[in-house]
Legacy VTK file of the C-alpha trace (Angstrom):
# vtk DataFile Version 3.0
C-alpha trace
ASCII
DATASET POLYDATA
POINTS 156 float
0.000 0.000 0.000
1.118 3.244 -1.234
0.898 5.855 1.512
-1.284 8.798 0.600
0.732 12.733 0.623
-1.691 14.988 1.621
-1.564 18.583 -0.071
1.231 21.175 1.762
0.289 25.184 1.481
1.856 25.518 -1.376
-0.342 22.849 -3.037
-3.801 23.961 -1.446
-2.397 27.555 -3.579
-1.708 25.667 -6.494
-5.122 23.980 -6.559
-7.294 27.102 -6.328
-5.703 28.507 -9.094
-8.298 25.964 -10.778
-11.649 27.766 -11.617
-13.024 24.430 -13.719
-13.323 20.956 -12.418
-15.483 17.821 -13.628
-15.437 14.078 -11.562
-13.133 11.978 -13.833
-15.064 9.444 -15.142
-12.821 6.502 -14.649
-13.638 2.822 -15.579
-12.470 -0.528 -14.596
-10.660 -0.581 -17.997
-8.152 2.543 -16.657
-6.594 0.363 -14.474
-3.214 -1.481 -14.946
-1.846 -4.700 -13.471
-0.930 -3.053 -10.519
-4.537 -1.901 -9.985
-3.889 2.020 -10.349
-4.943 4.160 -13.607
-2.575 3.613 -16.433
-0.722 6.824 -17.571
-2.451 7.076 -20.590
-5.588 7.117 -19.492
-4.296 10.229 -17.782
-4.031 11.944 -21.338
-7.476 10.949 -22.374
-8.753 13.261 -18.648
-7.054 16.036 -19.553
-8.723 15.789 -23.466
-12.121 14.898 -21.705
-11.923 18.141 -19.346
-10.739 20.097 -22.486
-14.230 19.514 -24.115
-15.996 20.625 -21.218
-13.681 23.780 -20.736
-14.220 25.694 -23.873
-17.845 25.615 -24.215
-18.333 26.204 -21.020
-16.142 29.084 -20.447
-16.459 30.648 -23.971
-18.763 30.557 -27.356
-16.961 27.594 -28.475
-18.223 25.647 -31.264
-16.679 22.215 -32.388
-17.511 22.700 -35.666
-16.060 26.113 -36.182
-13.220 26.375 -33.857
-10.211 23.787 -33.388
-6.593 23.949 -32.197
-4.187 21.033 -32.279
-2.319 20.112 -29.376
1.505 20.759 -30.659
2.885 19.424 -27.088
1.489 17.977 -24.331
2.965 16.389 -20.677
2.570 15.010 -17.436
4.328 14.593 -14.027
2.823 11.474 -12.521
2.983 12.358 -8.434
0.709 9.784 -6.964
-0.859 6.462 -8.170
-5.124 6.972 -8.220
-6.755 3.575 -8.068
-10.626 2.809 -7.867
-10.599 3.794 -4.384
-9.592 7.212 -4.916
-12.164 9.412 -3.315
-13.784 11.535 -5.657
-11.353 11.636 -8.411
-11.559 14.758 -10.110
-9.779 16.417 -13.704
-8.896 20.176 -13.482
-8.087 22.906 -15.911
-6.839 26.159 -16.464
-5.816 28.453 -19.303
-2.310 29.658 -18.113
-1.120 31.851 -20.738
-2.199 33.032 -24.010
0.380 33.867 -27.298
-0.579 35.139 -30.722
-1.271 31.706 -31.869
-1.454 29.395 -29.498
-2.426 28.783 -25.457
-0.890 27.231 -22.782
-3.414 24.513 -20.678
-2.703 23.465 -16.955
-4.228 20.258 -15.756
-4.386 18.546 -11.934
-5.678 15.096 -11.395
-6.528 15.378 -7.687
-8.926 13.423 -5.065
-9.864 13.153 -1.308
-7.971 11.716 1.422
-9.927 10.223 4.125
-9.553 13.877 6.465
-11.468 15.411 3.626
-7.891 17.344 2.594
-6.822 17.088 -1.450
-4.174 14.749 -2.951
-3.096 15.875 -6.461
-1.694 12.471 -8.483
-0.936 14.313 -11.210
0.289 17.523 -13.231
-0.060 18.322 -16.642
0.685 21.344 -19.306
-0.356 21.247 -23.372
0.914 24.122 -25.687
-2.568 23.914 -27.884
-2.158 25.942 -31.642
-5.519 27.373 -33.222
-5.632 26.185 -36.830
-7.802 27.083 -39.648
-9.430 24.093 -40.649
-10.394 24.655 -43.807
-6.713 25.752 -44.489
-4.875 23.425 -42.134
-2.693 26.064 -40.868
-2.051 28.194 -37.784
-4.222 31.413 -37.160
-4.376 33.967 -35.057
-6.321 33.570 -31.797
-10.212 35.358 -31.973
-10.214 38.540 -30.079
-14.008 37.151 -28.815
-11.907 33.759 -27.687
-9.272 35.408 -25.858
-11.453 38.128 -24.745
-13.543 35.045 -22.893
-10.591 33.227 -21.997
-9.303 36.468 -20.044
-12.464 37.251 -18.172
-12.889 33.152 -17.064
-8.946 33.352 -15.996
-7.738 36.278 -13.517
-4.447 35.299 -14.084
-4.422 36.248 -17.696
-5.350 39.388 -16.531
-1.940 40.215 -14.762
LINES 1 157
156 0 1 2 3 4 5 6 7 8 9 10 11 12 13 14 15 16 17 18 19 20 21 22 23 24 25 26 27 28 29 30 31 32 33 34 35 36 37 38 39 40 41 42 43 44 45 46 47 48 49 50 51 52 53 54 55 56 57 58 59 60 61 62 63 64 65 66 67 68 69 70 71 72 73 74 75 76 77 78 79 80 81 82 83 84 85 86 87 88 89 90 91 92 93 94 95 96 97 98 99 100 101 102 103 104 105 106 107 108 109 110 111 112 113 114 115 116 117 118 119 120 121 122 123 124 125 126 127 128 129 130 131 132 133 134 135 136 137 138 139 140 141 142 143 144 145 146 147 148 149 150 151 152 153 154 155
């Protein structure tokens, strides 16, 4: 049994930084041989919360808008198994260029005292493309407009 970190100050700062959340929805497929969440399935959250994100903080529309993800990572912290307590996928826009936007992602749950455990960080670098044209575009002043008043921290 892995023993469970429970979140330092620094973390609990971290985590509010998080305006958008959804339960993960994880499935007995997720899990490895060792019984925790393979790290792909990690991926697969953060492209699940993405969905969620843009309509809901903006007037995103799948068939209109798209961006590619040019990179994406993860830092794996903490295994999250079925028993994870309310397993849950976070995201943030953390910065915004000409062309592209930088994502933030937490995988976090509940330890037994009710305090949060973040498994896992990740980051994408996500490109708006044209996709009639297949290439790169500038990002919509209504997108990053949105994006801006949903994320304070684009604001400094």
């Amino acid at each position: 049994m892995i023993k469970q970190k429970k979140m330092t100050n620094n973390n609990e700062q971290t985590i509010k930084q998080f305006r958008f959340s959804i339960p993960i929805p994880m499935r007995w497929n997720d899990l490895d041989g060792l019984g925790h969440v393979n790290n792909i399935y990690y991926f697969e959250y953060f492209q699940i919360i993405r969905g969620e994100y843009f309509p809901a903080v903006s007037d995103w529309d799948w068939k209109k808008n798209m961006f590619v993800i040019a990179h994406i990572e993860c830092d794996f912290l903490q295994e999250l198994t079925l028993q994870s307590i309310s397993p849950t996928v976070k995201a943030r826009t953390s910065s915004i260029s000409n062309k592209s936007f930088e994502m933030e992602y937490l995988i976090t749950s509940k330890a037994k005292d009710g305090s949060d455990i973040i498994h896992a960080k990740g980051k994408s670098i996500n490109v708006m493309v044209d996709i009639v044209a297949k290439k790169s575009v500038q990002i919509p002043d209504w997108l990053l407009n949105k994006l801006t008043e949903y994320e304070p921290a684009l604001k400094q």
